[in-house]
N, C-alpha and C positions, 0 to 999 in steps of 0.2 A: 581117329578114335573108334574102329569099327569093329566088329564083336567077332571073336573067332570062326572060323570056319566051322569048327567041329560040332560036338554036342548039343550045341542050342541053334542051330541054326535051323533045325524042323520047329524050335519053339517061338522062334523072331517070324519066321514064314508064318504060321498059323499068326502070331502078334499083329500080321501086317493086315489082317483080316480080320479081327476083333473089333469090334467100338470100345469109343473111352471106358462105358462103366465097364467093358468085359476085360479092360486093359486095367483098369485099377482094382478092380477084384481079384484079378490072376496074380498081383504080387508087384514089388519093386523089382524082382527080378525081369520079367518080360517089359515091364514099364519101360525098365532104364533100357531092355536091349534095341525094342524099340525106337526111341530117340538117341541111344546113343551109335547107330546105325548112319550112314549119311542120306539125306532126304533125296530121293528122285528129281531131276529136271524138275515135274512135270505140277509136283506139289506146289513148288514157291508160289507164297502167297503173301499179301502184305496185307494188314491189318493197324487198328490203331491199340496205340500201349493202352495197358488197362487206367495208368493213370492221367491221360488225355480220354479219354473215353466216358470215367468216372468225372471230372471235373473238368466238362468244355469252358468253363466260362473263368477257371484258375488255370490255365497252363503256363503262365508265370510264375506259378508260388515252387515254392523248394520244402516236400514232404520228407521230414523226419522219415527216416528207414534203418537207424543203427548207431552205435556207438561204440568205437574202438577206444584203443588204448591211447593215444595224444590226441583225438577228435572224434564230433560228434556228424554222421554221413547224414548228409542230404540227397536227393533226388530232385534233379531238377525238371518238372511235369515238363512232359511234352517233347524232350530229349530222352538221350542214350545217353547223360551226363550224370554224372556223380560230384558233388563237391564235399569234401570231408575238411569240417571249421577247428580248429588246434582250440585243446581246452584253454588255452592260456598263453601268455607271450613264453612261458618256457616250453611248451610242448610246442610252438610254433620252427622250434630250431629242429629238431625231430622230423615237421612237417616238410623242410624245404630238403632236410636228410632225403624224408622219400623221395622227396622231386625229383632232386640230384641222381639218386641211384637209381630208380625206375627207367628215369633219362638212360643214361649208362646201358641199363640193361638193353632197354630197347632198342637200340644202336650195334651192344654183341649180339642180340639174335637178329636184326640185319643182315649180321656177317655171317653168322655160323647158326642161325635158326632153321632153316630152310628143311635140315635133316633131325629138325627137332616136335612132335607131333603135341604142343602145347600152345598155348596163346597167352598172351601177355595183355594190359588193359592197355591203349593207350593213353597218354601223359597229353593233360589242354593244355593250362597254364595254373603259374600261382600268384595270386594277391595279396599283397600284405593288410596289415591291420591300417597299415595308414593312406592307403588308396583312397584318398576321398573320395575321388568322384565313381569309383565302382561303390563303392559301402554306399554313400549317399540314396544312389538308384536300386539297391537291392536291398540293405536291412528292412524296409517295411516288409519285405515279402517271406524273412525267416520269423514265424509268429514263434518261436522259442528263444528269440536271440538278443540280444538287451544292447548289445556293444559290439565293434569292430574288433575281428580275430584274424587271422593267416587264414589263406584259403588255399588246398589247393584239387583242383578240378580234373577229372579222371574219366574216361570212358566207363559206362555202369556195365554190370556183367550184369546180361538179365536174367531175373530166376528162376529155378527149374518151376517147367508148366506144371498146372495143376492135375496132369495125368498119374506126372512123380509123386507129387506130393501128398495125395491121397494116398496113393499105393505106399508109401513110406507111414503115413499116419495108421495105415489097416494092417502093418505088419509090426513095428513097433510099440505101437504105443499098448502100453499092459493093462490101460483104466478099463472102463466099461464103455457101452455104448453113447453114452453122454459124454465123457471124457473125449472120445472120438469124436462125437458130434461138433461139438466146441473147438478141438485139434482143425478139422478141417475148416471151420468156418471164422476162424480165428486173421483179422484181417493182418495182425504182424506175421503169421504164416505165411504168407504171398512172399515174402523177402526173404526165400529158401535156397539157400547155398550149401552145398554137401560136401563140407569136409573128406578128403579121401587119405587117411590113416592107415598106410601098409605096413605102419610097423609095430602095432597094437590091436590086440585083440577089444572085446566087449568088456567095459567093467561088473564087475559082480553089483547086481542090485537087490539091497534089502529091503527098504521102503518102499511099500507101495506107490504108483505115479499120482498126484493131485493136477501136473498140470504138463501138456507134453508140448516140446518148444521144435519148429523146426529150424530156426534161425541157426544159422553155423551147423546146422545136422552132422554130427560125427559120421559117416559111415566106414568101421572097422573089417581089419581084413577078413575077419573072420563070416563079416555079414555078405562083406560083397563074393568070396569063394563061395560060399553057400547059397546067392540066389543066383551064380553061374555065371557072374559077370569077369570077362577075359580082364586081368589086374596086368599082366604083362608086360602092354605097350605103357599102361602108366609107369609103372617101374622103370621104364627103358626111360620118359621122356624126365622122369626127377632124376635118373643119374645123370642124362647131358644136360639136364638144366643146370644142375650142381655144379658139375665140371664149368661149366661159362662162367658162372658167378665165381667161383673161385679163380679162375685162374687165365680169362679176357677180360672180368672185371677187377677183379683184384678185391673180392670181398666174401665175406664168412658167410651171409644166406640166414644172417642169424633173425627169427621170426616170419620168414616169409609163409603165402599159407598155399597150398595146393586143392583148390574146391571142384567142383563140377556145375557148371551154368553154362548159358546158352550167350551167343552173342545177339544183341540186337540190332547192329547197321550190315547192311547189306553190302558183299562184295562185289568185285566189278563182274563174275560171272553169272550172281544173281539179278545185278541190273538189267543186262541182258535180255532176260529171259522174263522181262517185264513188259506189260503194253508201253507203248509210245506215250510220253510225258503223263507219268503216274507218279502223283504227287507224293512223296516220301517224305515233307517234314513231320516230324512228332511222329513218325511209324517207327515201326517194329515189324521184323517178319511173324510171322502167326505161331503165339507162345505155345499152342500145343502143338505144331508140328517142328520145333523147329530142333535140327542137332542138337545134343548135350557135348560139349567137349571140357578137357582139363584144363583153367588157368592156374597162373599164377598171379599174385596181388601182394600188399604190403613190406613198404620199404623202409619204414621208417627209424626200425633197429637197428638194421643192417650196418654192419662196421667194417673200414678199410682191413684190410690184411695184409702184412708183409709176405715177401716170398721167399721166408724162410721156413726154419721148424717152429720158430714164433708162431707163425702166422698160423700155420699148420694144426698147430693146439688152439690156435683161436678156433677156426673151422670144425674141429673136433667136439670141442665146447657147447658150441652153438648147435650142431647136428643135434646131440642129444639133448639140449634146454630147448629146441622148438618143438612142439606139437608133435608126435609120430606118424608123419606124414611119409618118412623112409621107410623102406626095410631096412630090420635087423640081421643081422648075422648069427650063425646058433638057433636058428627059429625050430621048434617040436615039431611044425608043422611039415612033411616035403612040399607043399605048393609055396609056401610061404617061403620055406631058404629057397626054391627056385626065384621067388622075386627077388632076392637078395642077391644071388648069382645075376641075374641081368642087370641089375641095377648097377652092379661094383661093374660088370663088363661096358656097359654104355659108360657108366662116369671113365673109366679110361682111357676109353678109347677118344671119347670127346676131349677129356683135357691132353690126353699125346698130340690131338689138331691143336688144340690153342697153344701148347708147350713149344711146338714146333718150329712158331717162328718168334720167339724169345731166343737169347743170346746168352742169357748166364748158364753156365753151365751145370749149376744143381739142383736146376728147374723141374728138369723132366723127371727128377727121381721121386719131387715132393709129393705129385698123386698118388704115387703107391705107399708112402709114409702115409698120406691121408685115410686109405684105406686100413691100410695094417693097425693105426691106432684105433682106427676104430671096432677094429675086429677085437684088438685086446681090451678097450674100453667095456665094451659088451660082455667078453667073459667076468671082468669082474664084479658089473652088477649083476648076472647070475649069480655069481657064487655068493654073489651078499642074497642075493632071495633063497637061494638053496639053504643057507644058513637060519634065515628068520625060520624056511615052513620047518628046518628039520626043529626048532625052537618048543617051547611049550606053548605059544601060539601062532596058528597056522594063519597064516595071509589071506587065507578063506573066511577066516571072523572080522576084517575087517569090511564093513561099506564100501563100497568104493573100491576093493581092494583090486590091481592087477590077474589076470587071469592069463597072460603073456606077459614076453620079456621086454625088457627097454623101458 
């Protein structure tokens, strides 16, 4: 995930020479190129996580940090662990969904990730609700939790450092300097994951901001072209990501999310390059130095797909009902259809590898169907926007209203 050669690369040099406030002053753009640069040898350093640090004498308790759509995410202190609890024994079916499919996934990029520049969380284990003897020894330790639910336990993506996230609060947020003040010191802010949205622009805002959140941070194409950040290689690694899930997993991708965070356990060429037996329980490498790169996370929606045109429309479906995390096709913008052009090229080229050793024969045509519906999907919700602005009200009066397509 390293930042182009070209244009900014006298701006990362000079970045590498900055201190933190010269680095949060100068913008999210030098911020992110900064750590999304790879760290030197010489830097690794290991440190303790903020919430082992903050609470030596609870690194058993499991802190509230979020709530998705079938569970609510814990943090387990003192690990790199996540457990997310199913709100209910029906969202618990959902929850072993993700298990299952996470599973899956993380076994095709085994196979075929290697030429894939993304990361994946990985999968502990899952719990049921009627595990007595785990619920027994840990319910005291969720102080929000009254009863035993599904559990199921995940590698945590640690959150962008506080380098970003200033530098994100000093350039978004539109309140005043109090509103600011409060954005940055805001301790739910620390749990900042940065949405990365290639295939939408910024929405129009008419109300004033009361209260600026960076939890799930959108960051739109339009922001990240504009503080100079290389979008490229991410486009390249969502179309091989796509192509696997489609078509080694056999599944539509439908709600996955693509954010930007930092990993917190160290690999074997970090350990390395550690003193001789340096204690690494409940660490983390050092949150302000460490790379930013692309995951991937949430499996829970995710649905089988045939591998027919069935399936195909299902894939279709799903593309456009999750988040605009892809490029679009038709974009106004030229850098923006360039991402679109890399994207369709990596997704085909990746699904011709996985196609390749399937045996039915109307396999290898269905990527480019995948594509092609999606090219014409997209001219028609143009042509339905072109129709409202040419209307007697313009898409510009509404709140919220699109300002791109898709």
């Amino acid at each position: 995930m390293s930042i182009s050669d070209g244009r900014e690369s006298s701006d990362l040099q000079r970045g590498q020479e900055l201190t933190i406030d010269q680095l949060v002053e100068s913008g999210p753009g030098l911020a992110l190129q900064h750590l999304l640069s790879r760290i030197p040898a010489d830097s690794i350093s290991v440190v303790e996580s903020t919430a082992c640090a903050q609470h030596p004498a609870q690194v058993e308790l499991y802190a509230h940090i979020g709530v998705g759509t079938c569970g609510t995410v814990y943090h387990q202190t003192g690990t790199t662990n996540v457990l997310k609890l199913a709100k209910s024994k029906e969202w618990g079916v959902q929850l072993w969904n993700d298990y299952i499919i996470h599973s899956e996934v993380l076994a095709a990029f085994d196979k075929l990730g290697s030429a894939i520049n993304l990361r994946i969380p990985a999968v502990l284990h899952f719990t049921t609700r009627t595990d007595t003897t785990w619920w027994t020894a840990n319910l005291p330790l969720f102080t929000r939790e009254t009863e035993a639910t599904d559990v199921l336990a995940s590698e945590r993506i640690i959150p962008l450092p506080r380098t970003i996230r200033d530098s994100l609060v000093n350039a978004y947020c539109s309140g005043d300097a109090a509103l600011k003040a409060a954005a940055r010191d805001d301790r739910a802010n620390t749990a900042c994951l940065a949405r990365v949205y290639l295939g939408r622009r910024r929405r129009v805002r008419v109300k004033p901001q009361t209260y600026f959140s960076l939890r799930n941070f959108p960051l739109h194409v339009d922001q990240i072209l504009d503080i100079g950040l290389e979008a490229r290689p991410w486009a390249v690694a969502m179309g091989k990501t796509l192509a696997v899930m489609h078509w080694e997993v056999g599944c539509d991708a439908r709600d996955v999310e693509f954010v930007l965070g930092c990993k917190g356990t160290l690999s074997a060429a970090e350990l390395r390059r550690l003193p001789g037996k340096t204690s690494t329980r409940g660490r983390v490498v050092g949150f302000g130095r460490r790379a930013v790169d692309l995951w991937m996370l949430y499996f829970n929606q995710v649905r089988r797909m045939s591998m027919d045109e069935r399936g195909v429309d299902w894939a279709v479906h799903a593309f456009f009902e999750n988040d605009p995390y892809f490029p679009r096709p038709y974009a106004e913008d030229s850098e923006e259809q360039e991402l679109w052009t890399v994207f369709e090229k990596a997704y085909l080229e990746m699904a011709k590898r996985c196609t390749q050793i399937r045996t039915r024969p109307a396999l290898p045509d269905l990527p480019q169907m995948f594509i092609t519906k999606i090219v014409g999907e997209q001219q028609k919700r143009l042509r339905v926007i072109a129709e409202i602005q040419a209307g007697p009200r313009s898409l510009n009066e509404y709140e919220n209203g699109e300002t791109g397509g898709g």
